[in-house]
MARBA-3410 file (N, C-alpha, C, O; in Angstrom, 1 decimal):
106
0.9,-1.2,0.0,0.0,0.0,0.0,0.9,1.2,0.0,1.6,1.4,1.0 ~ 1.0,2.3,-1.1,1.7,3.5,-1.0,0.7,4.5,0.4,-0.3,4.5,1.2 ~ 1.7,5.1,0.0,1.7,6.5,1.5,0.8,7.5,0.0,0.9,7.6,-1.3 ~ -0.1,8.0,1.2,-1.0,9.0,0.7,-0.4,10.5,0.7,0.3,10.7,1.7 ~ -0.4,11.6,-0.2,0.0,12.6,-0.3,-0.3,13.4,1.1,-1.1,12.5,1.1
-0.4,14.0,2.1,-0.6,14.5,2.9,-0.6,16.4,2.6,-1.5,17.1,3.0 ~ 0.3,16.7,2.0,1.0,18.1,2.1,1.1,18.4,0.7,1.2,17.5,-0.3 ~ 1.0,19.7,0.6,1.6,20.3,-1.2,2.1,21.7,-0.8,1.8,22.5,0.2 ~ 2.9,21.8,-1.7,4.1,22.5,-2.0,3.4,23.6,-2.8,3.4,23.1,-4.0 ~ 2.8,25.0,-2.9,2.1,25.7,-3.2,3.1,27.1,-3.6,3.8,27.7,-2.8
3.0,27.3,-5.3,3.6,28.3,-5.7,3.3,29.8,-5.2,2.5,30.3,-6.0 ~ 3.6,30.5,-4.5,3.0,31.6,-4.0,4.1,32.8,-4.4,5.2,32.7,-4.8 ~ 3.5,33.8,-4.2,3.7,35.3,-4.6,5.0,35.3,-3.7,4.8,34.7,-2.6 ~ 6.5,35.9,-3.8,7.4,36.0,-2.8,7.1,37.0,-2.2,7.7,37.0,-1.1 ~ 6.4,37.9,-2.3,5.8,38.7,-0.7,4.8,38.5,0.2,4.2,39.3,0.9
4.6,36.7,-0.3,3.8,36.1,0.7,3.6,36.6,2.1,2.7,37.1,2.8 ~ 4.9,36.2,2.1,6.0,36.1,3.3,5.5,34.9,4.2,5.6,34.9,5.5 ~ 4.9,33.7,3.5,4.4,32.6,4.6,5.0,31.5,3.8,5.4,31.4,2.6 ~ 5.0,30.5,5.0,5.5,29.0,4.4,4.8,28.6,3.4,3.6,29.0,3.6 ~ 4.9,27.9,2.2,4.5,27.7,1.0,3.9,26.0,1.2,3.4,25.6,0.1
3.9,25.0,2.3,3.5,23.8,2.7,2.4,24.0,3.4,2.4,24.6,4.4 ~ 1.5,23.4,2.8,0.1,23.2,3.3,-0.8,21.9,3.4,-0.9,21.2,2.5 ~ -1.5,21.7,4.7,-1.7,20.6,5.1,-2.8,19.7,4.2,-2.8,20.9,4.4 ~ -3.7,19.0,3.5,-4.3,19.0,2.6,-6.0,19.3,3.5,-7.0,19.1,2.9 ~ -6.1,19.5,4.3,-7.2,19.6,5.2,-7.5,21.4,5.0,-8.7,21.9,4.9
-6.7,21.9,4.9,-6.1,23.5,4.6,-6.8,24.0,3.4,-7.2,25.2,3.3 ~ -6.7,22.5,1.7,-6.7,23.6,0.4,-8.7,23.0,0.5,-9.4,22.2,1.2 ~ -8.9,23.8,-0.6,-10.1,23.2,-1.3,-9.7,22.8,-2.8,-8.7,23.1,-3.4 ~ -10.8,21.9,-3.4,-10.6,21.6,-4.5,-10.9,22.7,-5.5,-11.8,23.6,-5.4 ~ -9.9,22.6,-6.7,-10.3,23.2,-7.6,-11.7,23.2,-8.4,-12.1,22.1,-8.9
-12.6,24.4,-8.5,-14.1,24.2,-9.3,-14.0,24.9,-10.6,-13.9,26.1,-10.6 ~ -14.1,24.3,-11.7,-14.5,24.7,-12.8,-13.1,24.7,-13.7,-12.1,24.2,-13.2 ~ -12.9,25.3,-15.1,-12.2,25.4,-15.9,-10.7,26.6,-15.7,-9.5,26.5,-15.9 ~ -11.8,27.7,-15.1,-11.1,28.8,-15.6,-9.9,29.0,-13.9,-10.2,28.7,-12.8 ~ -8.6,29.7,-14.2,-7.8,30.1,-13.1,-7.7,31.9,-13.3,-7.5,32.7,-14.2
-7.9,31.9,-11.9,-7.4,32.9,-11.6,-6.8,33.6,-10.8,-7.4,34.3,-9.9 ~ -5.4,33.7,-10.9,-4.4,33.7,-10.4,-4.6,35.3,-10.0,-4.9,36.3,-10.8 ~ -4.1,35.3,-8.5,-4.3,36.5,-7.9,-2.7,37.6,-8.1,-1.8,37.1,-7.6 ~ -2.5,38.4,-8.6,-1.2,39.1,-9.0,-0.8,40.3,-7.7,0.3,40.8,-7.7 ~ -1.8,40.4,-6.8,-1.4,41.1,-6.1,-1.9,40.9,-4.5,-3.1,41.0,-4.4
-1.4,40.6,-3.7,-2.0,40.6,-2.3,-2.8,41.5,-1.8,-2.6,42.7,-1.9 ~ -3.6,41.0,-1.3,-4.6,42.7,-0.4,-3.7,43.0,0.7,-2.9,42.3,1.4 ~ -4.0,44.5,0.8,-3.2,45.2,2.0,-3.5,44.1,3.2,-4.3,43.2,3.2 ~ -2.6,44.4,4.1,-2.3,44.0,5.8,-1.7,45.0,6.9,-0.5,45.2,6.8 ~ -2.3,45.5,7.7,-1.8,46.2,8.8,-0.6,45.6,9.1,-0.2,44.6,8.5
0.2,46.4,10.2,1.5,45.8,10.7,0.8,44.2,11.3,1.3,43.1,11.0 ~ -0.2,44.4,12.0,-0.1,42.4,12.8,-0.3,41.3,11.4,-0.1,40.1,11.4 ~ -0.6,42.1,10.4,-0.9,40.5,9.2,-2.6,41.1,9.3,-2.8,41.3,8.1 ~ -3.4,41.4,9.6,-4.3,41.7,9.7,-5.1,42.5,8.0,-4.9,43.6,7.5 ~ -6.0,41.6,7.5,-6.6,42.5,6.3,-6.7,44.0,6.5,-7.1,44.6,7.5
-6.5,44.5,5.7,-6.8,46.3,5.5,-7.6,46.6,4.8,-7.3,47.7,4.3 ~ -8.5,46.2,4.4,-9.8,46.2,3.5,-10.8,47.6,3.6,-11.2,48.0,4.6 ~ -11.0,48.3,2.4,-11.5,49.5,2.8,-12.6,49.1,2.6,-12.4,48.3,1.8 ~ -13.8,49.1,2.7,-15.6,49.4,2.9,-15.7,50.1,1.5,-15.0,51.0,1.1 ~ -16.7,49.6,0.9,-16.7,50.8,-0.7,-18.6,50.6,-0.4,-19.2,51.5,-0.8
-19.3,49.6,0.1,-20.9,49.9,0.1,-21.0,49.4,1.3,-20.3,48.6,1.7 ~ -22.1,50.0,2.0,-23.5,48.7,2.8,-24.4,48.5,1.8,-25.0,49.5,1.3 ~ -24.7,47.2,1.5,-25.4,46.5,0.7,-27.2,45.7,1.3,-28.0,45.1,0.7 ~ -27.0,46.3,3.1,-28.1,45.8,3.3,-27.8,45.8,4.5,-26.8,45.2,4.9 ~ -28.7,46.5,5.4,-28.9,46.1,7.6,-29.7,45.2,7.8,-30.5,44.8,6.9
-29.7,45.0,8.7,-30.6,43.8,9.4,-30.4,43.9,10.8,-29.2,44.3,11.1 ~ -31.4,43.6,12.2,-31.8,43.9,13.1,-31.9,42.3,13.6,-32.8,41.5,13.2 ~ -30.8,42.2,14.5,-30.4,40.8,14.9,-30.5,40.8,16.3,-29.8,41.6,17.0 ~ -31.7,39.4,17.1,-31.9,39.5,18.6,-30.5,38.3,19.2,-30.3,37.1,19.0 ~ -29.7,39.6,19.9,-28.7,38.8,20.5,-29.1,38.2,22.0,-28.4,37.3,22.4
-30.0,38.7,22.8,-30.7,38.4,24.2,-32.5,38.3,24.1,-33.2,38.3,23.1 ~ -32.8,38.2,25.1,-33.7,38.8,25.3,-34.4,40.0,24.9,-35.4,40.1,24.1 ~ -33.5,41.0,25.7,-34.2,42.6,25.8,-32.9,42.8,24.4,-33.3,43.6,23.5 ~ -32.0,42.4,24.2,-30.9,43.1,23.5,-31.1,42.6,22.0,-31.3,41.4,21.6 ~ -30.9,44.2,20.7,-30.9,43.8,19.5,-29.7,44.4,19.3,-29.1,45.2,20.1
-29.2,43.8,18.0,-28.8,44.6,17.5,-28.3,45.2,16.2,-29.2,44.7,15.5 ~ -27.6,45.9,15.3,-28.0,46.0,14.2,-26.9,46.1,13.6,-26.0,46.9,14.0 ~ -26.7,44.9,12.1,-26.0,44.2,11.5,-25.8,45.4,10.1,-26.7,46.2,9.7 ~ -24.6,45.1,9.3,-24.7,46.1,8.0,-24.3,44.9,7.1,-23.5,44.2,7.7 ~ -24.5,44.8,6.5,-23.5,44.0,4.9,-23.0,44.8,4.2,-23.6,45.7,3.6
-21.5,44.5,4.3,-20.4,45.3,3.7,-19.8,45.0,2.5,-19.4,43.8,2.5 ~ -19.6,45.5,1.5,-18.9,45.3,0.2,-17.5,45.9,0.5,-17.2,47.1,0.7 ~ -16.9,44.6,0.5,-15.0,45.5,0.4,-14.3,45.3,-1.2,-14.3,44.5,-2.2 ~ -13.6,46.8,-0.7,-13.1,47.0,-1.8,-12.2,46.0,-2.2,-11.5,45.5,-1.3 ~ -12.2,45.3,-4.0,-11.7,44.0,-4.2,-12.2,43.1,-4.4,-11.6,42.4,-5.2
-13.9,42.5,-3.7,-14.1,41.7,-2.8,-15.2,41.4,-4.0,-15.2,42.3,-4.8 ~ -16.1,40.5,-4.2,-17.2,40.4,-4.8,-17.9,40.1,-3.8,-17.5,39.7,-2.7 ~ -19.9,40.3,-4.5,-20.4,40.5,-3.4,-21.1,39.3,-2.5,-21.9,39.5,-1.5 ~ -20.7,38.2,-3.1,-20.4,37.2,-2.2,-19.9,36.6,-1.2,-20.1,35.6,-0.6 ~ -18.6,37.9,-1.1,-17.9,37.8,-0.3,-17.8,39.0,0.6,-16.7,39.4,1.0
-19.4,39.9,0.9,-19.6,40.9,1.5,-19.7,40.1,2.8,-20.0,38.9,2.8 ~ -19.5,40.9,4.2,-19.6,40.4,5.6,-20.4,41.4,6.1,-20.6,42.5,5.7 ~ -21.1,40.3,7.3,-22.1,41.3,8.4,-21.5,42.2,8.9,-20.4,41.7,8.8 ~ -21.4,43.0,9.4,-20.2,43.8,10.6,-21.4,44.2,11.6,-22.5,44.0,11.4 ~ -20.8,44.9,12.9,-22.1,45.6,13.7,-21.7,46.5,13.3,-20.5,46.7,13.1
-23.1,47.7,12.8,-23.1,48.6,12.3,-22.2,49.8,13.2,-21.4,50.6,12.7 ~ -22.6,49.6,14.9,-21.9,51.1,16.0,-20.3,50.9,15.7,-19.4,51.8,15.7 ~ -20.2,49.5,15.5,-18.2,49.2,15.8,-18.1,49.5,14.0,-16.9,49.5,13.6 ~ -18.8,49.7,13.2,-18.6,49.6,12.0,-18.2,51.4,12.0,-17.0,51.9,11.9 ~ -19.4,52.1,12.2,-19.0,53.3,12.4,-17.9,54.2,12.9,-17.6,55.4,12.5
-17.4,53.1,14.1,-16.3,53.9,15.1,-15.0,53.3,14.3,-13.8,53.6,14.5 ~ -15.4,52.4,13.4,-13.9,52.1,12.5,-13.8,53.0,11.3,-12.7,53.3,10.7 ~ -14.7,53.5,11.0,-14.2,54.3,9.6,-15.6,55.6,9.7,-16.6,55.7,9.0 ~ -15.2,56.5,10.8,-16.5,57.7,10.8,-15.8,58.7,9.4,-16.6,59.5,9.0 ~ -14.8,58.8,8.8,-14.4,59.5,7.4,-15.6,58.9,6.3,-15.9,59.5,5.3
-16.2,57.9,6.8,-17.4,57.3,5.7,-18.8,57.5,6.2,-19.7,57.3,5.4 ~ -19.0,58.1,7.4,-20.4,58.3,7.5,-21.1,59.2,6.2,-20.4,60.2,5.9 ~ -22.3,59.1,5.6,-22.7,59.6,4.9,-22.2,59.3,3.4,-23.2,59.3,2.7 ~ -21.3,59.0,2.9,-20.7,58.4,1.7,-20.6,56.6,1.7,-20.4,56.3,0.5 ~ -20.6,55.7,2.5,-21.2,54.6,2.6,-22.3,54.0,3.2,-22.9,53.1,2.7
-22.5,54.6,4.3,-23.4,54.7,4.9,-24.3,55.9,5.9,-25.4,55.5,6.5
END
């Protein structure tokens, strides 16, 4: 019985800056015909952290986290990002992260 592949050796961008071995539990499989190869990384703060700027709210929603407690959700389009890949954020922590946008995104 041969040994099963475990790990792959993944061509990446040299300003990855991360180990290029990844565990197979890590990738997903390839879907469909077409590749497309990413040519530039998205920003990162100094910790490694996405830097992703906000370009819409695409939709709120009013979410019961307790009892007595709501609260209220935005769907964000980031810049780059299709809108598949927009996220909930809380709207008050959304605001106190980028108030230069109140009124032009939301």
């Amino acid at each position: 019985m041969g040994c099963l592949q475990v790990a792959y050796k993944l061509k990446l961008l040299e300003e990855a800056n991360i180990h290029p071995v990844f565990h197979v539990s890590c990738l997903k499989a390839k879907i469909g015909q077409t590749i497309t190869p990413l040519h530039k990384l998205p920003p990162v703060d100094s910790l490694g952290h996405l830097a992703l700027e906000p370009v819409e709210i695409l939709e709120t929603r009013v979410v019961k986290k307790r009892r007595l407690l709501a609260v209220t959700e935005a769907l964000v389009l980031w810049e780059g990002a299709a809108k598949e890949d927009a996220t909930w954020e809380l709207l008050f922590k959304f605001q106190q992260d980028y108030p230069h946008l109140v009124g032009k995104v939301f």
